[in-house]
N, C-alpha and C positions, 0 to 999 in steps of 0.2 A: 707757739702751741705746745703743750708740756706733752709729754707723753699718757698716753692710758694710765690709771691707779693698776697695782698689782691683779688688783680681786675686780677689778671693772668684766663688767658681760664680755666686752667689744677682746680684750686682752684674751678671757677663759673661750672666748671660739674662735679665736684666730689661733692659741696657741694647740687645741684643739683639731683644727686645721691643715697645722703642721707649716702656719707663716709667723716667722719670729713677728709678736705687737708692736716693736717700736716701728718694723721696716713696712704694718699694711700698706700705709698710702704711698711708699714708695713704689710696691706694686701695680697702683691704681694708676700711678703718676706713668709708669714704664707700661702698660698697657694702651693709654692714650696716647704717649709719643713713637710707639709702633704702627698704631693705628694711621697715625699721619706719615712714616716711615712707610708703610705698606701701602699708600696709594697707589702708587705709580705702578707699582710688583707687575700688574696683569695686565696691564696696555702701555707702559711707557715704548717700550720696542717699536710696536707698530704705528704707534703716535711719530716718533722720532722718522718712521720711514714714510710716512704720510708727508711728514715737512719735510722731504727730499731727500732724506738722510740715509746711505746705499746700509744695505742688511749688515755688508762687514762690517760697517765703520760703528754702525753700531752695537754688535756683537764688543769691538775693540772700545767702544767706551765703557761699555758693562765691568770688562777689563781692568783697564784703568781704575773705575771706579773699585773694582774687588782689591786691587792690589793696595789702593790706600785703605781701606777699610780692612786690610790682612796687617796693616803694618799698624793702624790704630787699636786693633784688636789686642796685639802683644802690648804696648804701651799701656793701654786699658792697665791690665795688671803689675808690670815694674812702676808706672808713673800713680797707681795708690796705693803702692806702699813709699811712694816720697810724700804724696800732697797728701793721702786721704781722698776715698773714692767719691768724694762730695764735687771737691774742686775736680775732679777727670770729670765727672758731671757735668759742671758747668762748662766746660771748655769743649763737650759734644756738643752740649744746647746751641753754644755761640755758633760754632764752627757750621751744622748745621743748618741752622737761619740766616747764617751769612752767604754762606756760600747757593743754597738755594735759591738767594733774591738774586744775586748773580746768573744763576743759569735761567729764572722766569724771565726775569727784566732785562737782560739785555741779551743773553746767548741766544733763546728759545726765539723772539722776534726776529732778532735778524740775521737766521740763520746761520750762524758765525762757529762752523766746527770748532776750532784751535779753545774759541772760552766755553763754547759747551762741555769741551774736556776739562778746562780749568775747571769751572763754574760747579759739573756735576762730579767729576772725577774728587776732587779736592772736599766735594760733600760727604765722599766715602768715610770721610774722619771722622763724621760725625757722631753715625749712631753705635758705633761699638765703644765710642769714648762713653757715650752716656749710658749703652743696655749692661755694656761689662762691667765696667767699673762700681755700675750698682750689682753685678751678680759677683764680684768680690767684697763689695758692702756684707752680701748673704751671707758670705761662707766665714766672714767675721761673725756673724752676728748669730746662727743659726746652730743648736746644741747637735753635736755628731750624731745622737741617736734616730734625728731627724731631719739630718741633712739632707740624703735624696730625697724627702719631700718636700722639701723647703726648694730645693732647685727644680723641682717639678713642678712648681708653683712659678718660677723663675721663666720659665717655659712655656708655660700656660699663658702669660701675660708677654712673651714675648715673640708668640706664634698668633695670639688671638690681635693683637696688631698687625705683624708683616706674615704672611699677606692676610689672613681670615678676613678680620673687620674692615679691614683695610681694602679690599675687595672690594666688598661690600657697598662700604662708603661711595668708592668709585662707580660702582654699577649703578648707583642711587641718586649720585649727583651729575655726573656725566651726560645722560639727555635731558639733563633741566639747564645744566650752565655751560656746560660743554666739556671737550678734557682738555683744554688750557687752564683755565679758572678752577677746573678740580686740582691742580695742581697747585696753586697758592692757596686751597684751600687744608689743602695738608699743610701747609706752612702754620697754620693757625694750629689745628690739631698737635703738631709738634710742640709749639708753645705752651699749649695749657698745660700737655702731660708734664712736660720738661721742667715748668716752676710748679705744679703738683707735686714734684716728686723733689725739689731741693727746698722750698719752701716752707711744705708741712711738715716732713721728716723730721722728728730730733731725734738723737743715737749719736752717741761718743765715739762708736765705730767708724762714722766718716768721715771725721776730722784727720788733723793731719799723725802719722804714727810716729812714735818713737823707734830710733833707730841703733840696731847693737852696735859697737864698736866697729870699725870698718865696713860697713853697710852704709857708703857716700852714694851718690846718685850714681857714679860712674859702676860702679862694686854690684850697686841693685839693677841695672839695667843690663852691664853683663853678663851676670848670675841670671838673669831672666830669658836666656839665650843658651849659655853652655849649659843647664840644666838638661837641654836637650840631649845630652853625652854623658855627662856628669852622672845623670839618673837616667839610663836609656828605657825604661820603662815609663816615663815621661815623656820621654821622644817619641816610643810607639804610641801611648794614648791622643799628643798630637796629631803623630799621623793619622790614628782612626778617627778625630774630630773631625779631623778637613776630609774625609773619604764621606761622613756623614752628613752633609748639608751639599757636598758638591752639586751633585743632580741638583736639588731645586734650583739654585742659583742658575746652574745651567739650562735649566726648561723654563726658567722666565724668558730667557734669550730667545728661544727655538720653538717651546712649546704655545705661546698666545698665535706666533704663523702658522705653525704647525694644524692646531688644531682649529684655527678659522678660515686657512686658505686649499688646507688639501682636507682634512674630514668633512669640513661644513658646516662649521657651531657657528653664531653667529658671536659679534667681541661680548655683548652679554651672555651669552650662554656659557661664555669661557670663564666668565670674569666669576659666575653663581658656581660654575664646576669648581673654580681655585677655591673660592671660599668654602667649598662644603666640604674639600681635601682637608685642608687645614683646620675648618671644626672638629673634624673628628684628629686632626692633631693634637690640638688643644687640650679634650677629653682627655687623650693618650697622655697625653706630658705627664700629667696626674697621675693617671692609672699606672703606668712605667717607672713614677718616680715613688709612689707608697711599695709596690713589682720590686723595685731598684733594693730596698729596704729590710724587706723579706725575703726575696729568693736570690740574693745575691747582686750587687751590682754589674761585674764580670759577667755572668750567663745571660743577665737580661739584656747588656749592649752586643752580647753574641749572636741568640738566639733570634730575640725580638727586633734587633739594629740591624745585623750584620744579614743573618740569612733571611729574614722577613723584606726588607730593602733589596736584596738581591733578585727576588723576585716579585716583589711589586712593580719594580722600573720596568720590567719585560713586561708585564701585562700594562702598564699605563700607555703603551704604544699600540702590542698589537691589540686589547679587545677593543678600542675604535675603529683600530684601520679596519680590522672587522664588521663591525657592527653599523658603522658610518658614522652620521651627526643622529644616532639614538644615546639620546642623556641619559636613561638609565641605565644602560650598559658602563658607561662611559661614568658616572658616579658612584659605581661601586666602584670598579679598581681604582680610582681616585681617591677614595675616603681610606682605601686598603693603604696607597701608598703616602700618604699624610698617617696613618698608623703605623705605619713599620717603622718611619722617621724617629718616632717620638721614643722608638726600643733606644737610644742613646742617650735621655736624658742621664742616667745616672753615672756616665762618664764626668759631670759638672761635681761628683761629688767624690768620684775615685779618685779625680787628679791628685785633686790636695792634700788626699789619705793615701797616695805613694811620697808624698816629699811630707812630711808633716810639719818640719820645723824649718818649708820655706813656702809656706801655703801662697802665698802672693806671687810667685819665682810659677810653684805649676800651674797657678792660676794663668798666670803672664802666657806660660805654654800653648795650656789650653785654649784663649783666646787667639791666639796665633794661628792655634789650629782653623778656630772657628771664622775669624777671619782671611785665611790664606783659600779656605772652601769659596769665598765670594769672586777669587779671580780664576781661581783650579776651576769651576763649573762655566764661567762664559770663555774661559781660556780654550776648554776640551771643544766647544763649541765651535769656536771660530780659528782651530784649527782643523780641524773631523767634517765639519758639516757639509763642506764642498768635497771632497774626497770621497766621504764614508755616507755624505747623508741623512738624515734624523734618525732611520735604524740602528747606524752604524754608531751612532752620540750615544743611543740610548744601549749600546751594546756594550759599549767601554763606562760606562757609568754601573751597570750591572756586575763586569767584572772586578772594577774598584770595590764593589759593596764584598765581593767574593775574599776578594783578598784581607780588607777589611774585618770579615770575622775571623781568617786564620789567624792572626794580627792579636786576637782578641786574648788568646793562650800565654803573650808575655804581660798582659794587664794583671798580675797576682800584687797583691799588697805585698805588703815588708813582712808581715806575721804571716802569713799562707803558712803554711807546710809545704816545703818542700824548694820557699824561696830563698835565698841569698840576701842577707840583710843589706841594705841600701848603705853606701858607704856615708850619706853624710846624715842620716838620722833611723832610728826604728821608729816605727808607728804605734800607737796607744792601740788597744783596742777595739775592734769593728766588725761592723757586719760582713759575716762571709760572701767574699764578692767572687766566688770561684763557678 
């Protein structure tokens, strides 16, 4: 399939949009394989401990599973700058569909912990091989002037899958087929988006790159690593990635018990609560990443990330424990904290405007970060929760966010005023991110 003509409708309102035209149905495609990614988000835990499975062990698979999905994350970004982010694509798609019929077809039956960790832990490879690897497709392909909305857009389709729709889907098909069978039904859902999205694409961008002179596999992949020194304003913007997705990953774990066995929602009331958090995420991504563009990228992952997260966590606890199982108490501060989330999009677009001339290298970072948040949030979990208790999770997840926006003060580009020019490149210039 060729690409859109220059002057075609479909090009002048996407470009409109602020999504590069070669990459729309890439979006489309990474929207559906979220969607099938985000099945399980809001009843896997309690599924798992219905088939016997004690709270720890599954807290420790969630684990497991973040810690490969923190180590595919960084790969995401060194491994397209060797193959091109087409082929990290395809090798999420496989890796996923493989390793999922593994943990349905044989782990999940016959109760068998040790390959349910293989089976689901080893799935973790999957979808940051495929969401990142296309969100460094973007920052190829995507004109600086529009980049924080172009990754807002990135966001959009990668929140409205895990969990929003993805919810959804689950709440919808769960008392018609049950939740085993919703569970190979997201297998399907990952397939369409997955060849959606490597299929219809064409874009020279995702093939494989040309490499400078000493730039071997070994050279990209450890450059993708010491950057974190190297450029220590790349090091803190990772750490503020993984401080920003920690909690949810963490309240997959704690909050579907949490809020069905001590407030009193029922698993669908929980499952319609998660999806209407992360609608109004969704919005947010957008509206934070056009925000990200004009008021600076820096004050909006401060302002709207760091201190808006700081205290939505605190209320997503207490106005339940207050209120009981009333849902509309209990769906504002929900949709509050699915909006404060999304104040970090426009970190997807600073990374790569602090390193400029190793955009793949902070990308690689940033992914690291975004992946390392997947085992940091059921890690804090399932070491806190028997100690500290759900208050106590949700207490250290608040002050992470705290620390997080003072954090936010060494995020200044290479051009700021008042920065120290990065020793291995200066930055063109950009929107003030201060």
């Amino acid at each position: 399939m060729k690409n859109p003509l220059p002057s075609s409708p479909i090009t002048r309102a996407t470009t409109r949009l602020g999504i590069p035209p070669t990459l729309a149905r890439g979006y489309l495609g990474l929207l559906l394989f979220m969607i099938g990614d985000g099945v399980e988000s809001g009843y896997l835990s309690p599924f798992l401990i219905d088939q016997g499975v004690p709270e720890h062990r599954v807290a420790l698979l969630f684990t497991v599973y973040g810690i490969a999905a923190g180590v595919a994350a960084w790969l995401s970004g060194a491994l397209s700058e060797l193959w091109g982010p087409r082929r990290v694509m395809w090798a999420g798609l496989a890796i996923w569909g493989g390793f999922q019929v593994v943990f349905l077809a044989a782990a999940v039956p016959s109760a068998n912990y040790p390959l349910m960790m293989l089976g689901y832990g080893l799935r973790g490879l999957g979808y940051p091989l495929f969401a990142y690897g296309f969100l460094v497709w973007i920052a190829g392909v995507a004109p600086r002037a529009r980049l924080g909305t172009a990754m807002g857009w990135f966001w959009f389709a990668f929140t409205g899958g895990l969990p929003t729709l993805g919810s959804l889907v689950a709440g919808g098909l769960i008392p018609h087929i049950g939740a085993y069978a919703t569970l190979w039904a997201a297998l399907v859902l990952v397939a369409v988006g997955g060849l959606t999205a490597l299929l219809l694409v064409r874009d020279d961008q995702g093939g494989k790159r040309p490499r400078a002179e000493g730039d071997g596999p070994l050279a990209t992949l450890a450059g993708s690593i010491t950057i974190l020194w190297r450029n220590p304003r790349v090091g803190t913007g990772a750490l503020v990635r993984t401080i920003n997705t920690a909690s949810q990953f963490g309240f997959f774990v704690i909050m579907p018990v949490h809020f069905t066995r001590t407030v009193g929602f029922s698993l669908t009331q929980w499952l319609h609560l998660l999806s209407a958090m992360f609608a109004t995420n969704i919005a947010a991504n957008l509206l934070c990443g056009v925000l990200g563009d004009r008021f600076g990228w820096r004050r909006t992952i401060a302002w709207f990330g760091g201190g808006g997260c700081t205290v939505s966590t605190l209320l997503l606890f207490y106005v339940p424990q207050a209120a009981g199982a009333n849902f509309g108490p209990a769906l504002v501060v929900a949709a509050f904290y699915g909006a404060t989330l999304a104040g970090y999009v426009p970190i997807s677009a600073l990374m790569p405007s602090l390193e400029p001339r190793h955009k793949g290298q902070a990308l690689a970072a940033l992914n690291l970060g975004a992946g390392a948040s997947t085992f940091v949030g059921p890690a804090v979990v399932a070491a806190f929760a028997g100690p500290l208790g759900v208050e106590g999770v949700v207490w250290i997840f608040a002050g992470m966010y705290a620390v997080g926006t003072a954090l936010t003060v060494f995020l200044k580009l290479p051009d700021e005023p008042g920065t120290a020019p990065a020793r291995t490149a200066a930055a063109p210039s950009a929107p003030s991110a201060a």
